[in-house]
VOFI-309023 format. One record per residue: residue in one letter; x, y, z of N, C-alpha, C in turn. Coordinates in steps of 0.02 Angstrom, whole numbers, padded with zeros to 5 digits, always signed. Layout:
residues N
aXYZXYZXYZ...
end
This chain:
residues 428
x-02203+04388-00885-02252+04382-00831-02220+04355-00767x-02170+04312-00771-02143+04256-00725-02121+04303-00675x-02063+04361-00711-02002+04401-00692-02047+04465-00672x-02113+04492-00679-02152+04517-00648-02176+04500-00578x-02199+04441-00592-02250+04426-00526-02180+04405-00473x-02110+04385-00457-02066+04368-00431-02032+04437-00419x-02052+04496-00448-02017+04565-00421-02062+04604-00366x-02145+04590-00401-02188+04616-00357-02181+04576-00308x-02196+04519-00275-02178+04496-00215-02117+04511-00188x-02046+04527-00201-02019+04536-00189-01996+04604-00152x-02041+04649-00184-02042+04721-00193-02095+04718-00130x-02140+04686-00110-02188+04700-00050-02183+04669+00006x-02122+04630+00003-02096+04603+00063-02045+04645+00074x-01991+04659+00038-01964+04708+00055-01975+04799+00105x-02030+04814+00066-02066+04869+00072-02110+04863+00138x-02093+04801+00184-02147+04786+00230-02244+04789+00226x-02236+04756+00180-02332+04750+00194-02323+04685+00209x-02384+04675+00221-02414+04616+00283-02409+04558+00245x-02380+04502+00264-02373+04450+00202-02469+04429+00185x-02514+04427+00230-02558+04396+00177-02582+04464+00113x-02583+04507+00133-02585+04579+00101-02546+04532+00025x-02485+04557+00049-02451+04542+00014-02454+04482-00043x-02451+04425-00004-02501+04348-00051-02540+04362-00106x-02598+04402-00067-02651+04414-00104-02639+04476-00169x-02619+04500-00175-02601+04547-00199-02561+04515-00259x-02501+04478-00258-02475+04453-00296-02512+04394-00344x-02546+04382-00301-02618+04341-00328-02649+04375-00382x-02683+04433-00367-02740+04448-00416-02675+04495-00484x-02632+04521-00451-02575+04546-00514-02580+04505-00584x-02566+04455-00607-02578+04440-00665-02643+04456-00703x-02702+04426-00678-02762+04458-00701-02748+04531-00731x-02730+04578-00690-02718+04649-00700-02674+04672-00763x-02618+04622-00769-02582+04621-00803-02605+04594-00877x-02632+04541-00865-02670+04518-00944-02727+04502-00903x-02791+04527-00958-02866+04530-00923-02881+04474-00955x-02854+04424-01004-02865+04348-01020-02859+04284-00961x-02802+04302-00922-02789+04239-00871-02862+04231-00844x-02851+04173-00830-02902+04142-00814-02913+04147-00744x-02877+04153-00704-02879+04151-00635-02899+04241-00603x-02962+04271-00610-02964+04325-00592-02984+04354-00520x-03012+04419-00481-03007+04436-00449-03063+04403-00398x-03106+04405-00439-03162+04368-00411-03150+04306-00395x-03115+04275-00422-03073+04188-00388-03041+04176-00334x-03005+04239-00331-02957+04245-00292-02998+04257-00216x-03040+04291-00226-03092+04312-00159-03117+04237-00157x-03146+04204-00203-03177+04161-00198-03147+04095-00153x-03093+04093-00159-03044+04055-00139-03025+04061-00077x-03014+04127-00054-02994+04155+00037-03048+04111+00081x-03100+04118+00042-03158+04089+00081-03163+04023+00087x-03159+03987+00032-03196+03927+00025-03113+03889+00036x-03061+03899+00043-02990+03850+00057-02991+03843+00117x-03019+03884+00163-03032+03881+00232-03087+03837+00265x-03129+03793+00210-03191+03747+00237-03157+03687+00228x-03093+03677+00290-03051+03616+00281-03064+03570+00352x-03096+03505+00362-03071+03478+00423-03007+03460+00441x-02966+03479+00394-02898+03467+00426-02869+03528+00449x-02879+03572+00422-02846+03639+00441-02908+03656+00520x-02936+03633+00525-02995+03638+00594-02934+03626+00665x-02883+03577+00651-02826+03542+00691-02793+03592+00724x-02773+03645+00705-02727+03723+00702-02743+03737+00752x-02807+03767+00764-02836+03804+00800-02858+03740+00890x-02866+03705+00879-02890+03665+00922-02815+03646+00949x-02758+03634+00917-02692+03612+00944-02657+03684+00990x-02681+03742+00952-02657+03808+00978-02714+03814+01034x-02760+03781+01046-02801+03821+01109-02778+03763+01161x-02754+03707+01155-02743+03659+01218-02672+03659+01229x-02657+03689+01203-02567+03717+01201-02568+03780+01260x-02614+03816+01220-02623+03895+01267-02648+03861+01351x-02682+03847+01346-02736+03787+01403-02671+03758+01463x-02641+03704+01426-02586+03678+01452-02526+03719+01468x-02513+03763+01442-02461+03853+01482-02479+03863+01526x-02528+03884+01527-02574+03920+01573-02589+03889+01643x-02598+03818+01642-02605+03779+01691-02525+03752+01724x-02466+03783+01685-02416+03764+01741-02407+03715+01753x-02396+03673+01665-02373+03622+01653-02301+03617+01633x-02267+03650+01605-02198+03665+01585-02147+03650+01651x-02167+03691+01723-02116+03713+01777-02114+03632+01812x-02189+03584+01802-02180+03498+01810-02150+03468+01788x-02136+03489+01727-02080+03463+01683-02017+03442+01692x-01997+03512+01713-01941+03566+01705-01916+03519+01779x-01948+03521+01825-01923+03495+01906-01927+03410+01907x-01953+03390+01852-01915+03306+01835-01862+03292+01816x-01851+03326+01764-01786+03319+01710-01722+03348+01767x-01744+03387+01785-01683+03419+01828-01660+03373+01912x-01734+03314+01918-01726+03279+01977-01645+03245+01946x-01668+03219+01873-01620+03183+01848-01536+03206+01825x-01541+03271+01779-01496+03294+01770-01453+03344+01785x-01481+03362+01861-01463+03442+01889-01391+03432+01890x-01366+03382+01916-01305+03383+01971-01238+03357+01909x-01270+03346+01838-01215+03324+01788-01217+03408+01756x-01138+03408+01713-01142+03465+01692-01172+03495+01627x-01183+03563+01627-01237+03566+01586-01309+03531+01602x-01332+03526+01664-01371+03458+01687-01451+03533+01675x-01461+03579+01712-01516+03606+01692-01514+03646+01642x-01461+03676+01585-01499+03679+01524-01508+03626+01503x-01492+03581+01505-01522+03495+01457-01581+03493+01497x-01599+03490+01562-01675+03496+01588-01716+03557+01538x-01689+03608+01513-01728+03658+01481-01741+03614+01423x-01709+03598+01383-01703+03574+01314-01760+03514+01315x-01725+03479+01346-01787+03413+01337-01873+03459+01369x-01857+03480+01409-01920+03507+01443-01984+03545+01381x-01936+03581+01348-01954+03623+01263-01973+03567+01216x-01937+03509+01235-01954+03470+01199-02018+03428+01196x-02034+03406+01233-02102+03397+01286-02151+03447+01272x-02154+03497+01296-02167+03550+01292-02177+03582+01192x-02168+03566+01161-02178+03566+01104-02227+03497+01076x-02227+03459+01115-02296+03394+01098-02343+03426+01120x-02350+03481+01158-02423+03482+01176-02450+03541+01111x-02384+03598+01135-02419+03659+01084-02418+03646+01028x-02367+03623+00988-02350+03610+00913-02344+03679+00859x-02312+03728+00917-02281+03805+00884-02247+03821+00935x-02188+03853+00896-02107+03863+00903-02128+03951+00963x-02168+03984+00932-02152+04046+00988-02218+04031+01052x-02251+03969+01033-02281+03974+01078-02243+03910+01141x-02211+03880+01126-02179+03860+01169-02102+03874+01213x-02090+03943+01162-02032+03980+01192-02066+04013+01240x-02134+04063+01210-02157+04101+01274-02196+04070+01332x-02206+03997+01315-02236+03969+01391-02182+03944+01424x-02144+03933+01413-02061+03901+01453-02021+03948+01471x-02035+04001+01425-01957+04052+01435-01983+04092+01470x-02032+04125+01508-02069+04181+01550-02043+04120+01639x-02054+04052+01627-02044+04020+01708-01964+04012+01711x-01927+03993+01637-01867+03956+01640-01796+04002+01659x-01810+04054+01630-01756+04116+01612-01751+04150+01668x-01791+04183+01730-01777+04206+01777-01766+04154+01802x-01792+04093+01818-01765+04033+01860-01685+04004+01843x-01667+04015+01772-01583+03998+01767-01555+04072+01803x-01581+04115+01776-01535+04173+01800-01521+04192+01856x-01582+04175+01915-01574+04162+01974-01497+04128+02008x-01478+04062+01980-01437+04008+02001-01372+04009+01964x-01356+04078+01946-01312+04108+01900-01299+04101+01839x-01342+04081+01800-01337+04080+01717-01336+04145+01701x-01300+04159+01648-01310+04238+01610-01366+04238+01567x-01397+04301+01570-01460+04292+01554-01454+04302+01488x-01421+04329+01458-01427+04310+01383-01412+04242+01351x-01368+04204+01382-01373+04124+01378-01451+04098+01400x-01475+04122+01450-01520+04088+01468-01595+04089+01436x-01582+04162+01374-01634+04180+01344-01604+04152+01255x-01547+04127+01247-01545+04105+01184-01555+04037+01181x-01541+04007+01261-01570+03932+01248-01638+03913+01241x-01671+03946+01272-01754+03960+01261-01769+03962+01206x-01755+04014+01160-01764+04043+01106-01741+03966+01066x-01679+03967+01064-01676+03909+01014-01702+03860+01008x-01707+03823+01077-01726+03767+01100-01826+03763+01086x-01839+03833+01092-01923+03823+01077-01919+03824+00987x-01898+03811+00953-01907+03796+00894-01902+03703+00887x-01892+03663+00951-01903+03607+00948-01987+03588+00926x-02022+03638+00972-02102+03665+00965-02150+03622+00896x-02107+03641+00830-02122+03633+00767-02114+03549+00748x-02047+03540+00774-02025+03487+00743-02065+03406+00768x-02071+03415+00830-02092+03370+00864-02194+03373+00871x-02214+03322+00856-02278+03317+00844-02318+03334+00930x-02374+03361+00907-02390+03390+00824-02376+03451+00836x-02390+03473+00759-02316+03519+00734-02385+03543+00695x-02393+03598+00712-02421+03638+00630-02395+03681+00589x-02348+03676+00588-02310+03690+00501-02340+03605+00472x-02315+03582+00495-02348+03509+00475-02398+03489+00438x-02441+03505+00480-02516+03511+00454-02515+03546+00386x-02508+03623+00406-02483+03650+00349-02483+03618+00273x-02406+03592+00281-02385+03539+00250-02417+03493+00205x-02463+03451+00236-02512+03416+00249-02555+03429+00185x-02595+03492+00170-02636+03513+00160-02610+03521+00087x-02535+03544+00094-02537+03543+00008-02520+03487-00026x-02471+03471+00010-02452+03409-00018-02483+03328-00050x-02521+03325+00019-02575+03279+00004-02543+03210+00066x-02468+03239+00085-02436+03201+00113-02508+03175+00208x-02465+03108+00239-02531+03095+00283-02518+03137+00342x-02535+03170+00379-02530+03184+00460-02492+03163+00477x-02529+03100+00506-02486+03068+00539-02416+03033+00524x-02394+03014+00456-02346+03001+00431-02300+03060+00456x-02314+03115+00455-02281+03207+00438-02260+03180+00534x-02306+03155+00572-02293+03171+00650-02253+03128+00674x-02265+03070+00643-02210+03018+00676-02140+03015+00642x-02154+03053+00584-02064+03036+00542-02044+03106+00594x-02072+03138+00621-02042+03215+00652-02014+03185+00722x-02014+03136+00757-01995+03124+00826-01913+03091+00800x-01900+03069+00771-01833+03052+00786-01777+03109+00753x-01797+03157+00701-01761+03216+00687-01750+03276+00770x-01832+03262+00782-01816+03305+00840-01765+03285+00905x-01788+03199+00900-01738+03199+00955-01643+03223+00937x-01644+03203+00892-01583+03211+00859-01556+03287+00885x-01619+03345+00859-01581+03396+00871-01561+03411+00938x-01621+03395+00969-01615+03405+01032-01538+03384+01085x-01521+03338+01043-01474+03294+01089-01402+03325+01062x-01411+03368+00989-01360+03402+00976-01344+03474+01002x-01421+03514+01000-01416+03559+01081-01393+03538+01144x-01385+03478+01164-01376+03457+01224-01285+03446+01233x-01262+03434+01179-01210+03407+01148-01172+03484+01147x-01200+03535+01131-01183+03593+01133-01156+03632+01180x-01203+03631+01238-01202+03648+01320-01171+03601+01343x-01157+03557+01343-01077+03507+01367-01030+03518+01377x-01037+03565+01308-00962+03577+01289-00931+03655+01311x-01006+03681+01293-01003+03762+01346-00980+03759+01392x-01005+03712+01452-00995+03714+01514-00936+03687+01542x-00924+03629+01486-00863+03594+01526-00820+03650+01500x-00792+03694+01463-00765+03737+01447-00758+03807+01486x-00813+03830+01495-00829+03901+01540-00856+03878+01626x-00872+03819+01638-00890+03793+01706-00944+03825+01730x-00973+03809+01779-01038+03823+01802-01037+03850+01891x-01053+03864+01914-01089+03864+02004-01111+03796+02019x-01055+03773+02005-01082+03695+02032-01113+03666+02108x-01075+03713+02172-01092+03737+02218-01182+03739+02230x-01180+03780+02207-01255+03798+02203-01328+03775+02159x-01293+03728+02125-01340+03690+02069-01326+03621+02114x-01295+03616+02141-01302+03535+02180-01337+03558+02226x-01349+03627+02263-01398+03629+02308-01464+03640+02303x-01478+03665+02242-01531+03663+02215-01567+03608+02191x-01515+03535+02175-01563+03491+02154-01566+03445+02203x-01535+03451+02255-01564+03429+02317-01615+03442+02365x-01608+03522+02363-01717+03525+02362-01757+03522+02317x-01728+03500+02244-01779+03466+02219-01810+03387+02226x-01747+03348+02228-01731+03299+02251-01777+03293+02327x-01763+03344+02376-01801+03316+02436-01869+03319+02430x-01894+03325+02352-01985+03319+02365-01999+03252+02350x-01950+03217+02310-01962+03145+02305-01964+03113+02249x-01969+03065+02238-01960+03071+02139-02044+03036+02123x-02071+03002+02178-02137+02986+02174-02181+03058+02153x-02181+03093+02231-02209+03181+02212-02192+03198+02142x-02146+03222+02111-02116+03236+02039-02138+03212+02009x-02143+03147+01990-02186+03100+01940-02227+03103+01925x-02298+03131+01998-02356+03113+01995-02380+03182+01980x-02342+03236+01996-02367+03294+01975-02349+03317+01894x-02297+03256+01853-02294+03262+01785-02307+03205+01743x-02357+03176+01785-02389+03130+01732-02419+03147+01693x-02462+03182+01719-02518+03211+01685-02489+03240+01613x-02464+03286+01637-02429+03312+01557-02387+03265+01507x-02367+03191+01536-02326+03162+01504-02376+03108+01458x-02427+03115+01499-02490+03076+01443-02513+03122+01409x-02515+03182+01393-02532+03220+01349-02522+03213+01263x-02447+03207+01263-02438+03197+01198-02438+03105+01165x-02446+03078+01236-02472+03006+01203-02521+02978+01191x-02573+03026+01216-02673+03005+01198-02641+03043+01127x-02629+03109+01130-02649+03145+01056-02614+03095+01019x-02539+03072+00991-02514+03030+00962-02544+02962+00953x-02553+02955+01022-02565+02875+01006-02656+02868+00956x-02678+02899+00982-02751+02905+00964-02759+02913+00893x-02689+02955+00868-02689+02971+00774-02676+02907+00747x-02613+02863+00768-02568+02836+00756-02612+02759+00760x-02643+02747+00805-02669+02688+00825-02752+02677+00767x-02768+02740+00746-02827+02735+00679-02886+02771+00708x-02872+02778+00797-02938+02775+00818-02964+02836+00806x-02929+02921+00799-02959+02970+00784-02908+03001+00732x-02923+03052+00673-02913+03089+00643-02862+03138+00673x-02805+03168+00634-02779+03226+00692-02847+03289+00699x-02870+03296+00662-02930+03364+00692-02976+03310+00761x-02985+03275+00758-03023+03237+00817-02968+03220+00874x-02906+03228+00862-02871+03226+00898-02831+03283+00943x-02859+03347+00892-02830+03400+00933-02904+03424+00941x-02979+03408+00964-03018+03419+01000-02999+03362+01061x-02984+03307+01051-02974+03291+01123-02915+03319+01182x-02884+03343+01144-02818+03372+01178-02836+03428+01187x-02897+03465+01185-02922+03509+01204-02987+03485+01275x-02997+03432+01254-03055+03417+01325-02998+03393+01361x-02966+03353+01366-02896+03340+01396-02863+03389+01433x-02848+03435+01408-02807+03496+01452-02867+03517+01501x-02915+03544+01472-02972+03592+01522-02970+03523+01555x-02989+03438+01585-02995+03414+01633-02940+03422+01674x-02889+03422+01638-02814+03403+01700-02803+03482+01707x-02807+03524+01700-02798+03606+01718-02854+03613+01754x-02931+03604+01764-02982+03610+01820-02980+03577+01853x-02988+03504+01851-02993+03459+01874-02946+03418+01939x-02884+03416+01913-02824+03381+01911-02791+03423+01979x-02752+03461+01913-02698+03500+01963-02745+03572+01965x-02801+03557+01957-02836+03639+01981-02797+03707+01974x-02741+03710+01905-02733+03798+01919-02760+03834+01867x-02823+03793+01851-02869+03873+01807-02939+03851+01841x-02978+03900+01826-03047+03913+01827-03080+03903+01770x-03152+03918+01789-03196+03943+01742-03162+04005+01697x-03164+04049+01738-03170+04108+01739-03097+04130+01694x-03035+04082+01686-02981+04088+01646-03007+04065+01566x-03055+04044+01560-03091+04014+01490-03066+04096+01439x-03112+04130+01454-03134+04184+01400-03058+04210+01386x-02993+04227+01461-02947+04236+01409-02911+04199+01370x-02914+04139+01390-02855+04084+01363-02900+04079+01286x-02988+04089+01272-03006+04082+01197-02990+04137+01150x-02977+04177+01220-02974+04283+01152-02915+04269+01140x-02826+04241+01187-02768+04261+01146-02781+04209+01096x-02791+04133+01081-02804+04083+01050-02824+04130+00986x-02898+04152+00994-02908+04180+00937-02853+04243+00909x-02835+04281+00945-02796+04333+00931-02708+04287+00905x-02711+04247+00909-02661+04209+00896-02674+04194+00806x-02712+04147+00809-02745+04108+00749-02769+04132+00692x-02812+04193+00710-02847+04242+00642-02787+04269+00599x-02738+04294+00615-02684+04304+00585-02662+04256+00533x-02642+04197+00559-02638+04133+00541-02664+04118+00467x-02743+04110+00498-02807+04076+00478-02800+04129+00391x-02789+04194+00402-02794+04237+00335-02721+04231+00293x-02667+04213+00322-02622+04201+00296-02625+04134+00244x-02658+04092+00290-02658+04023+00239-02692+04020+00200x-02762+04051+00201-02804+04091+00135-02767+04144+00077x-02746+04153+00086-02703+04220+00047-02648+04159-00004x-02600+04114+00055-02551+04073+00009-02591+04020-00027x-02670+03980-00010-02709+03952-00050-02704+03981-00096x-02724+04050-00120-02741+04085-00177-02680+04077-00213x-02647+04091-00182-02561+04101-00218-02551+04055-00249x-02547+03990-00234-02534+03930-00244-02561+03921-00320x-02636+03939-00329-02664+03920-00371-02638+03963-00434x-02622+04025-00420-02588+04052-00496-02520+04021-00484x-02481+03999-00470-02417+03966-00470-02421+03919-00519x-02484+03869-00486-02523+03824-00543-02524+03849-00606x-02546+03889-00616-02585+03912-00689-02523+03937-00734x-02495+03980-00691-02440+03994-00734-02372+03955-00752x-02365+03899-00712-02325+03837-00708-02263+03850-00681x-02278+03895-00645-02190+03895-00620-02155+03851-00591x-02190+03794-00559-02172+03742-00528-02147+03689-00580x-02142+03672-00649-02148+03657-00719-02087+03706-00734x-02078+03769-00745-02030+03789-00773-01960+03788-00725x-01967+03778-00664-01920+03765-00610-01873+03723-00598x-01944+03663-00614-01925+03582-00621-01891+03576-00669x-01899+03606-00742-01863+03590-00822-01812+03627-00812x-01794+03671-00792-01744+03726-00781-01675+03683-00718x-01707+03647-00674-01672+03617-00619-01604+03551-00646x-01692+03534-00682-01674+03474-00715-01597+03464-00766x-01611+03524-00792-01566+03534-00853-01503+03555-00845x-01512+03563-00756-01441+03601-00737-01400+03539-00678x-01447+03510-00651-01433+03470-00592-01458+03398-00606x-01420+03360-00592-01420+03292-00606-01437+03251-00543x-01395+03266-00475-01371+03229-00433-01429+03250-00374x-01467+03200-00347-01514+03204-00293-01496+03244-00224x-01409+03235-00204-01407+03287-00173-01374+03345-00165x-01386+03349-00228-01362+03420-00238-01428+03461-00239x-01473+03422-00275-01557+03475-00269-01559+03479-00191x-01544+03409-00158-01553+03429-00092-01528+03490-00028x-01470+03496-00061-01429+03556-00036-01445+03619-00070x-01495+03617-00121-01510+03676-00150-01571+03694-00112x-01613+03641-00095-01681+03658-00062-01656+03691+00007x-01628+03661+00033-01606+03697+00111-01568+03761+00108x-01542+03781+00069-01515+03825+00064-01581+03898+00047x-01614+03866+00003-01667+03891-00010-01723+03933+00045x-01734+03876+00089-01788+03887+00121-01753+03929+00187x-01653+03898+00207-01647+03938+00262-01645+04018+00245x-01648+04029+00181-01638+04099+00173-01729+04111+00185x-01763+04075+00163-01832+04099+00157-01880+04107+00249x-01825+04057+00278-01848+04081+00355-01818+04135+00406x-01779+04175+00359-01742+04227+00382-01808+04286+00366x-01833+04287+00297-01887+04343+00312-01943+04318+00299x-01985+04266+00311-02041+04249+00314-02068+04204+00380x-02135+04188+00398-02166+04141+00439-02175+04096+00425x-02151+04022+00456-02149+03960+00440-02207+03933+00413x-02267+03969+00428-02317+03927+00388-02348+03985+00337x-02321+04042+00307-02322+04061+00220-02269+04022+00197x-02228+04022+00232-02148+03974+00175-02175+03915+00162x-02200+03885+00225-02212+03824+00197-02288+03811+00144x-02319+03845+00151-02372+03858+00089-02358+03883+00016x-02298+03915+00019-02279+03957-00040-02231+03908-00067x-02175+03887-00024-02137+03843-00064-02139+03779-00107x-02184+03744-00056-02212+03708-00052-02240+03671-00130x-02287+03706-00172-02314+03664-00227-02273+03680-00274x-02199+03732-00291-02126+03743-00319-02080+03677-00300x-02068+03656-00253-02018+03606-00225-02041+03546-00244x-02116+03512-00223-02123+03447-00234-02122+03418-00284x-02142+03451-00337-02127+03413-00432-02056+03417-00417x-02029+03460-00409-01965+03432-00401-01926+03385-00370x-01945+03395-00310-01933+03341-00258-01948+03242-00277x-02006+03263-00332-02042+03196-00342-02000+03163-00413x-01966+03226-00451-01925+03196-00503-01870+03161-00481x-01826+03174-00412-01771+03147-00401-01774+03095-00333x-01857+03068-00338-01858+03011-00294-01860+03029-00224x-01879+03095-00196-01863+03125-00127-01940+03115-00106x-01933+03075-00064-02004+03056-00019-02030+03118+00015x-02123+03096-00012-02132+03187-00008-02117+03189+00085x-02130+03134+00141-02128+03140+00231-02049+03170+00221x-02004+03136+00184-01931+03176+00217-01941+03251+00185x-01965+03261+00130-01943+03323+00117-01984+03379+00170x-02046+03367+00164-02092+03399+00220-02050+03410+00298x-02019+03360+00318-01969+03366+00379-01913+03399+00369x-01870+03403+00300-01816+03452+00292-01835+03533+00288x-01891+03538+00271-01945+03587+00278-01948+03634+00342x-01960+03569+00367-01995+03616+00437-01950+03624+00488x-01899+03562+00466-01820+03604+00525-01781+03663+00482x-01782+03676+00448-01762+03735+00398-01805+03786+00408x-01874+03784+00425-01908+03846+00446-01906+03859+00510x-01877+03809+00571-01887+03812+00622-01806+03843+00628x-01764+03844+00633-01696+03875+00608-01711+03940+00611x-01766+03962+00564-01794+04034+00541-01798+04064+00599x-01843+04025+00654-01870+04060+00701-01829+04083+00741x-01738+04089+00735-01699+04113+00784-01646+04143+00732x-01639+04178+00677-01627+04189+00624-01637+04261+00595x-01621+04334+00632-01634+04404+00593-01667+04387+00519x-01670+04457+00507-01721+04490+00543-01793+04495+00569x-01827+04406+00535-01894+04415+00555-01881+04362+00634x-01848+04299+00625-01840+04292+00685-01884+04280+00735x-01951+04242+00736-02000+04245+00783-01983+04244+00838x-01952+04201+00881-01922+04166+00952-01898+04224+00965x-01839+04245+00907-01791+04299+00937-01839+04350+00980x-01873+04404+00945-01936+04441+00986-01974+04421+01044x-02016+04363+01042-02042+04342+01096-01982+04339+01141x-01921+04311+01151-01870+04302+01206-01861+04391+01205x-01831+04419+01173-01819+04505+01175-01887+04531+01225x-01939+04508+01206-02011+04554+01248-01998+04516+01306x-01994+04465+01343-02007+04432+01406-01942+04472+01454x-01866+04465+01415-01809+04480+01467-01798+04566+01459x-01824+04599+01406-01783+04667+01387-01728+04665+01353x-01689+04598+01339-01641+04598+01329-01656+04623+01242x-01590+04649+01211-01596+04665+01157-01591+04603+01104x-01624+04602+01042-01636+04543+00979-01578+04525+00963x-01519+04575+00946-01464+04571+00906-01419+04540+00971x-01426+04538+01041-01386+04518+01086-01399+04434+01083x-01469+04410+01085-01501+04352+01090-01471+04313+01027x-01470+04359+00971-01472+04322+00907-01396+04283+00922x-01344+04346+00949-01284+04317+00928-01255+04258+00977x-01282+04277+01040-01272+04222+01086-01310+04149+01058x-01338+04159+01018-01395+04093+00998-01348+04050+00927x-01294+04082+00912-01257+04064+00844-01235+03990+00856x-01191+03995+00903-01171+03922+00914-01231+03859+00925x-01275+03887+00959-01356+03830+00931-01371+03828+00845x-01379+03901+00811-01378+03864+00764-01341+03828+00707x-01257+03834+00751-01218+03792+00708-01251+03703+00740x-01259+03731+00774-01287+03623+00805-01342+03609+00763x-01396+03653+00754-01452+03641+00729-01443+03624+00644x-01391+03661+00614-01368+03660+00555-01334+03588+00564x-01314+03572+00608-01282+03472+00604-01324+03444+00592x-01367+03461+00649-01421+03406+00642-01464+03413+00557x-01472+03464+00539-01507+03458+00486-01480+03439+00434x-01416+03430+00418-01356+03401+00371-01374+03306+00381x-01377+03293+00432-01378+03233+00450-01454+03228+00428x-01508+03239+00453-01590+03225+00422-01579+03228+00344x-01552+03282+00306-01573+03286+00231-01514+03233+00214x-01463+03213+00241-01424+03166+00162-01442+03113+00221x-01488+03091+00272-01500+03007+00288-01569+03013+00306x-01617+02989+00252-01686+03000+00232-01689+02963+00297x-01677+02925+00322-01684+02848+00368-01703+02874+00440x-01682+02937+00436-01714+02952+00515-01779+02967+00526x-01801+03026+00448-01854+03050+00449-01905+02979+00437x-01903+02916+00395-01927+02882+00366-01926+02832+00423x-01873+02799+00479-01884+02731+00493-01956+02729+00539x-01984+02792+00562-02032+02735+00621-02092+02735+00560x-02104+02778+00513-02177+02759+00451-02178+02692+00456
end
């Protein structure tokens, strides 16, 4: 049965059908197979429906519409003209303004292609302008918006969250010091680019001197706003006073005041599209995580998570060696899947395991989600990669390869998170 249901999934990912298609499908297969299991077709429907009446999974959708909200209002390019007041004129000084900017910029949205495509549509003609090559300028994007995930809030996270049993907010605050980490090893990256291949230095000192001549007061005050963004949502989880689903409705009244209100660049009248892509975003989503609910539950039944664990067990002794087996695992699994089926699917397989060799379920959930975020710049599914390919024209396989040397950094950094629990763990 085991070596069945692990060929058919295999066989329909391959074959391209739609992963929740797909989920589901592998789902009701046993039933079909023996009309005794207990878990039958009618469950399986039963389940799409009723796994979805979650107030936590309510968070998703409300973090993805004040994300969309905050793009839209031409919060990113405020960013982007602080960081660069500071770091234009050092080398490598505005991709590190990109990087941290993504970084930022990933507290509000808390998804990896949605903060490549709100940064990388202002950022990428604006480097390429001041002579960056544009395929550099579209793999730092690309890579760099997989910070998106890592840094709270993060819904792979949530995700996360939901199966595990692990807390929110534990999942959001152990995620800020991995992220900074990576970030500073992307940064660490372009250092070394530049001091190596050199820059238009010429012309990037003149550029941040009209940035510079608006003032650093002006700059400030036009990125405050966004810089309290991710500290009401955080602080508000973190401090007891709201729930993350109560927290990504306020970060939704939050954006619509400082986008009408504030810096006035939406309307009324921008409402209906910023809710249709939101939805056109999310329903996808929303049926996917229904489909791996279902999944989950014959995984259960049939114990594969149990025969994995005894099988692991019997072969592997040493804590990190499972640990180097899980990453290895999942970076192959973010090469052809979406970070939040992997992380639903893998997910109730890994943690009995994870829990036999003492691996705290917040770090493993964080080795998780920088391992799926990896994915997102990673052939052939590659999310980032595409979104950066649709914005420049540039071709996937050009982006991918220019993007290698990021993910040898990103691969440091994640070497360093899985064998020193202490990063993911010290601020809990």
């Amino acid at each position: 049965m085991l070596a069945i249901f692990v060929a058919a999934f295999a066989l329909l990912l391959i074959i391209g059908t739609p992963m929740g298609v797909a989920l589901t499908g592998v789902a009701i297969l046993p039933s079909l197979i023996k009309p005794s299991f207990p878990y039958k077709a009618e469950q399986v429907i039963r389940t799409l429906s009723g796994s979805l009446d979650s107030f936590l999974l309510l968070a998703i959708p409300l973090f993805m519409l004040s994300g969309v909200i905050m793009a839209r209002g031409g919060i990113s390019e405020k960013l982007f003209n602080l960081f660069a007041y500071f770091f234009g004129n050092l080398t490598a000084g505005f991709p590190s303004a990109v990087i941290l900017t993504c970084l930022c910029s990933g507290a509000i949205s808390g998804s990896g292609p949605a903060t490549t495509a709100a940064f990388g549509a202002m950022t990428i003609p604006y480097m390429t302008k001041r002579g960056y090559d544009p395929v550099f300028s579209a793999s730092l994007v690309v890579v760099a918006g997989g910070l998106g995930v890592i840094i709270p809030p993060s819904i792979p996270m949530i995700a996360y969250s939901t199966i595990s049993g692990a807390s929110v907010a534990d999942m959001f605050i152990g995620g800020i010091v991995p992220g900074l980490l990576i970030a500073f090893c992307l940064i660490a990256y372009c250092y070394y680019y530049f001091k190596k291949n050199g820059e238009d230095k010429e012309a990037l000192r003149a550029h941040t001197r009209e940035i510079r001549s608006r003032g650093f007061l002006s700059l400030l005050k036009n990125s405050f706003w966004a810089f309290m963004a991710p500290i009401i949502i955080l602080g508000s989880i973190y401090s007891g006073v709201a729930t993350p689903t109560e927290a990504a409705s306020i970060s939704v009244y939050y954006a619509l005041f400082v986008s009408i209100f504030i810096d006035k660049t939406l309307g009324v009248r921008d409402l209906v599209p910023i809710l249709r892509e939101t939805v056109r975003t999310y329903a996808p989503i929303l049926f996917v995580i229904a489909c791996a609910m279902a999944l989950s539950r014959v995984i259960l039944l049939l114990q594969i998570a149990k025969m994995v664990e005894q099988a692991v067990l019997a072969a592997v002794a040493s804590k990190w060696v499972i640990l180097l087996c899980i990453n290895v695992i999942l970076l192959f699994a973010g090469m052809i899947m979406d970070a939040i089926p992997a992380m639903l699917l893998f997910s109730p397989v890994i943690l009995p395991l994870a829990h036999s060799f003492g691996i705290h379920e917040v770090h493993l959930g964080i080795i998780m989600v920088v391992n799926l975020a990896i994915g997102f710049v990673t052939p052939p599914l590659g999310v980032n990669l595409f979104v950066g390919s649709n914005m420049t024209g540039i071709p996937v396989l050009s982006i991918a390869k220019m993007s290698f040397p990021y993910i040898i950094a990103f691969l440091v950094a994640l070497a360093l998170i899985t064998f020193i629990p202490w990063l993911s763990l010290c601020l809990i």
